[in-house]
MIROSE-473713 format. One record per residue (C-alpha): residue in one letter; chain; x, y, z. Coordinates in nm, 2 decimals. Each point is the difference from the previous one (the first is absolute). Layout:
<nodes>
   res   chain        X        Y        Z
     A       A        X        Y        Z
...
</nodes>
This chain:
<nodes>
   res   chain        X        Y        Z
     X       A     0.00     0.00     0.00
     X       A     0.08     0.36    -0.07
     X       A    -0.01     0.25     0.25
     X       A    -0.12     0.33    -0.14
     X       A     0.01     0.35     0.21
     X       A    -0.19     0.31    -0.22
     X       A     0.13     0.37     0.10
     X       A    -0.08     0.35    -0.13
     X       A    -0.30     0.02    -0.05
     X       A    -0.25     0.35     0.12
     X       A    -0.17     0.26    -0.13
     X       A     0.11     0.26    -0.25
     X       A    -0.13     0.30    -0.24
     X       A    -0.11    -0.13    -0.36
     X       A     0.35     0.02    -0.20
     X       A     0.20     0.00     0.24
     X       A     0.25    -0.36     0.02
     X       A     0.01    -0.29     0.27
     X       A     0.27    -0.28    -0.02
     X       A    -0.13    -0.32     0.19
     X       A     0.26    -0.26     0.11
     X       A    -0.05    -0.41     0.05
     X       A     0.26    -0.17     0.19
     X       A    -0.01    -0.36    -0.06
     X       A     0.15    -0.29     0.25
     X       A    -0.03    -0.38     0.02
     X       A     0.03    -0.24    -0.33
     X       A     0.12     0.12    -0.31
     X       A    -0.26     0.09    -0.27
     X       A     0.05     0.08    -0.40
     X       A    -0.21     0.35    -0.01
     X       A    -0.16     0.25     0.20
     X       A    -0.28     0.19    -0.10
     X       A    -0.22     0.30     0.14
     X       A    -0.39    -0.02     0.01
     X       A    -0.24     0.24     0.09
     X       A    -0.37    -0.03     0.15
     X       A    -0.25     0.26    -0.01
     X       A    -0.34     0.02     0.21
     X       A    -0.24    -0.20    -0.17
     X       A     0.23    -0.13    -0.30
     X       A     0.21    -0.29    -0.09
     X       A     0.36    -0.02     0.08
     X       A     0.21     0.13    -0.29
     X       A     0.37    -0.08    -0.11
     X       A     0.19     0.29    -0.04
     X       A     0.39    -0.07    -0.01
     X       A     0.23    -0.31     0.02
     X       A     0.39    -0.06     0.01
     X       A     0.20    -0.28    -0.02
     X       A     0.21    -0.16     0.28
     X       A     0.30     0.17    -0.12
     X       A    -0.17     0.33    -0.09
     X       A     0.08    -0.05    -0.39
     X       A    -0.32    -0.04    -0.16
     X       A    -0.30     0.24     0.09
     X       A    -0.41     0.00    -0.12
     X       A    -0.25     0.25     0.06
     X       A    -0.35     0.02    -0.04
     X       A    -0.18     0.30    -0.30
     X       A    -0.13     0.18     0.28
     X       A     0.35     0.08     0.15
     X       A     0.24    -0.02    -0.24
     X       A     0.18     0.32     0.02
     X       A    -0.11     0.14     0.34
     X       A     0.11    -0.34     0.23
     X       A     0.38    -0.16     0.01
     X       A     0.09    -0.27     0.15
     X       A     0.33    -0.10     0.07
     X       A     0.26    -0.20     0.23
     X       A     0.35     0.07     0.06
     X       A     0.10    -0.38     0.09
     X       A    -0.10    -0.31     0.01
     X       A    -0.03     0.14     0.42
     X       A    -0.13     0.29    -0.06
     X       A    -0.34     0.07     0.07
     X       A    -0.26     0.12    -0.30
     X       A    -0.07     0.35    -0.07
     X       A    -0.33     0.15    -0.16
     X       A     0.06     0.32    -0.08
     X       A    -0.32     0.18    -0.06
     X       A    -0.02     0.34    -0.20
     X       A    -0.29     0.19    -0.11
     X       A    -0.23    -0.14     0.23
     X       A    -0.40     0.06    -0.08
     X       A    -0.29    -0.10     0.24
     X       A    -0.06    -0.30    -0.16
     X       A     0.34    -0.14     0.12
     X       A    -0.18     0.00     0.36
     X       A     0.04    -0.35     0.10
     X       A     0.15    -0.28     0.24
     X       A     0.35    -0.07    -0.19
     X       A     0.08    -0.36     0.05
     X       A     0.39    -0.17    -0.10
     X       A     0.03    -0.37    -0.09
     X       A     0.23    -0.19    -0.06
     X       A     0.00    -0.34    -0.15
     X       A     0.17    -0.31    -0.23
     X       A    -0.28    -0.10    -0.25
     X       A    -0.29     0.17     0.14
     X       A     0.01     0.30     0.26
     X       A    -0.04    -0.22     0.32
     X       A     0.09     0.27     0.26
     X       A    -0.14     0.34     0.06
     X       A     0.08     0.27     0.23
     X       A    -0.26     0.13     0.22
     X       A    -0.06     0.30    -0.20
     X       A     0.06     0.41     0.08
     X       A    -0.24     0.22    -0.08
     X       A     0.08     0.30    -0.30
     X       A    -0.31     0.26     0.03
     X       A     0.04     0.33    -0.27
     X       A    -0.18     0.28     0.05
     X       A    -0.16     0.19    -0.25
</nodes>
């Protein structure tokens, strides 16, 4: 099992930037990703890294405006968050994982004002 830890999460002014950090112990695992939840909708991918911090995917709705990177392979994972409209309001969840994303953190909430 993975142990993931969220950080950086709280509220800020619509464009303004957070950057959210995972730090991961435990097993090792291939990729980490970073979800998001809203109130009354699904949980959505948004970002994901390799083990090594090589290979990076994002989702259409971020692309540009979210980065996620790693400096190691012990390094914890950075979402950097620019931008940032109300609709990014949300529980930001990171997950880790070897096939499927079998561990998640237990969330930190992101709330931007209008």
């Amino acid at each position: 099992q993975v142990q993931l830890a969220e950080s950086g999460g709280g509220l800020v002014q619509a464009g303004g930037s957070l950057r959210l950090s995972c730090a991961a112990s435990g097993r090792s695992f291939s990729y980490m990703g970073w979800f998001r939840q809203a109130p009354g909708k699904e949980r959505e991918f948004l970002a994901g890294i390799t083990w090594s911090g090589d290979r990076t995917n994002y989702a259409d709705s971020v692309k540009g405006r979210f980065t996620i990177s790693r400096n190691n392979a012990k390094a914890p994972v950075y979402l950097q968050m620019t931008s940032l409209k109300p609709e990014d309001t949300a529980v930001y969840y990171c997950a880790a994982g070897t096939g499927t994303y079998d561990d998640w953190g237990q969330g930190t909430q992101v709330t931007v004002s209008s």
